[in-house]
C-alpha positions, 0 to 999 in steps of 0.5 A: 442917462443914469438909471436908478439902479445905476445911482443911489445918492450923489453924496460924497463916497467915504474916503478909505485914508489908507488908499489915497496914497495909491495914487500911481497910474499904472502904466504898462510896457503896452501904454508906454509903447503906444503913447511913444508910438502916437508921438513917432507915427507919420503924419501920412498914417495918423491921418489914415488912422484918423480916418479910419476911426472917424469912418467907423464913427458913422456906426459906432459914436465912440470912435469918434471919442477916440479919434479926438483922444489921438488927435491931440498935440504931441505930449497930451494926455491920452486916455487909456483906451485910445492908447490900447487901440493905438497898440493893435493898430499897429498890426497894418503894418503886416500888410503890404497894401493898407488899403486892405486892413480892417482895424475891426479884424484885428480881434479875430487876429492872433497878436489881440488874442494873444495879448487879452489871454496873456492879460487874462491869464496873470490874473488871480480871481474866483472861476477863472477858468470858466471866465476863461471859458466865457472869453474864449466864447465871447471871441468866437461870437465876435468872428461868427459875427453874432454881436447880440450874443458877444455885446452882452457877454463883454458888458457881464465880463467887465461887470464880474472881473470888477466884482472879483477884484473888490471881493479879492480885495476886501471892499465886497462882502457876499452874502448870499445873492448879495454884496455889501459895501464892507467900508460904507463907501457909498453913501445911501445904501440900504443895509450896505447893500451893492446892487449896481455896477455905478456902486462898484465903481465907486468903491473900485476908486477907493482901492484904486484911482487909475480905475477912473480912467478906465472907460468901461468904468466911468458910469457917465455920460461921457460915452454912448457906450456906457449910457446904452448899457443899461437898456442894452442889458434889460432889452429895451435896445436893440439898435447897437448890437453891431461890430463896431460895439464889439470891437469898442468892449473888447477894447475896453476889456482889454484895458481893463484885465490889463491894469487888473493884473496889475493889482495884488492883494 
């Protein structure tokens, strides 16, 4: 369900001419790197892998998403997310027995922190020191295991970085407490005024497309994580702060800072 804060108008968003030329998928060394490695990998581990994911399914739905995006045939099209997965994954090979290693360890590991750092790192937006900060925070709570703290941390983090990037960029306008559409993107807004991330989505598409294939972004119902998110954020659900969440956002973040740092005013 989306909510009305979420969605104004199912109107056509204004077309920014000067931006669809920008049609290029950003594809980074770390997805090229998986999507080569989902087409090499054993039978014998994709189906470990395949395992895994749909086990965890049992507490968080989305694995279940991400295990039909890597079971595909050999040169389908696989979403961002799975790919970045598929990255991480790789740290069981660091262990002699795989029957020991916990795909949702690996935030804890350095090889993910690393990375999300690095990713973070070559950013250029407002506080980002203290995003930083927040981060390294969000990192902590994930290993204490304090998920009703870290879940809403990660849900505000992609948010924010989203906010930054369309004020960087020229697409937002702050005024005050408020954003204004600066190009009337969205269709319906009273005084151009953004209140929502679903609005944010909508004009990200406009400074880019690859932004549309990026889960976190997607304010749909293709995924429970992004259905719950309101009322994990107003409080009215309090059944999905577990690991398994966790672990789905901080993906999510990764992919997401990971194509960001791409983009240059």
């Amino acid at each position: 369900m989306i909510y009305e804060d979420d969605y104004d108008d199912d109107r056509p968003v204004k077309r920014i001419s000067a931006n669809k030329a920008q049609q290029t998928q950003f594809g980074s060394k770390i997805l090229k790197q998986a999507q080569q490695y989902l087409e090499d990998i054993s039978a014998q581990e994709h189906a470990f892998l395949i395992k895994t994911l749909e086990q965890l399914a049992n507490e968080e739905a989305y694995f279940q998403t991400l295990s039909n995006e890597l079971n595909q045939p050999v040169g389908a099209k696989v979403a961002n997310d799975a790919l970045n997965l598929l990255h991480f994954w790789q740290a069981i090979h660091q262990f002699e027995d795989v029957k020991s290693f916990n795909l949702l360890d690996v935030i804890n590991g350095e090889d993910f922190q690393r990375d999300l750092l690095s990713a973070f790192d070559q950013l250029e937006i407002n506080d980002q020191e203290e995003r930083r900060k927040v981060l390294l925070e969000s990192l902590k709570l994930y290993k204490l295991g304090f998920y009703t703290g870290c879940i809403p941390m990660l849900y505000a983090q992609l948010e924010g970085l989203l906010t930054e990037v369309l004020l960087k960029h020229g697409f937002l306008k702050q005024q005050g407490n408020k954003f204004v559409d600066v190009h009337k993107i969205v269709p319906g807004l009273k005084g151009s005024e953004i209140k929502s991330l679903w609005h944010k989505s909508k004009i990200a598409c406009e400074l880019n497309p690859y932004f549309a294939e990026l889960a976190a972004y997607k304010m749909d119902t293709s995924s429970t994580v992004t259905m719950t998110r309101h009322n994990i954020l107003h409080g009215t659900d309090v059944s999905h702060f577990h690991q398994g969440r966790s672990f789905v956002l901080f993906i999510w973040l990764f992919s997401a800072i990971g194509f960001i740092s791409t983009l240059r005013a």
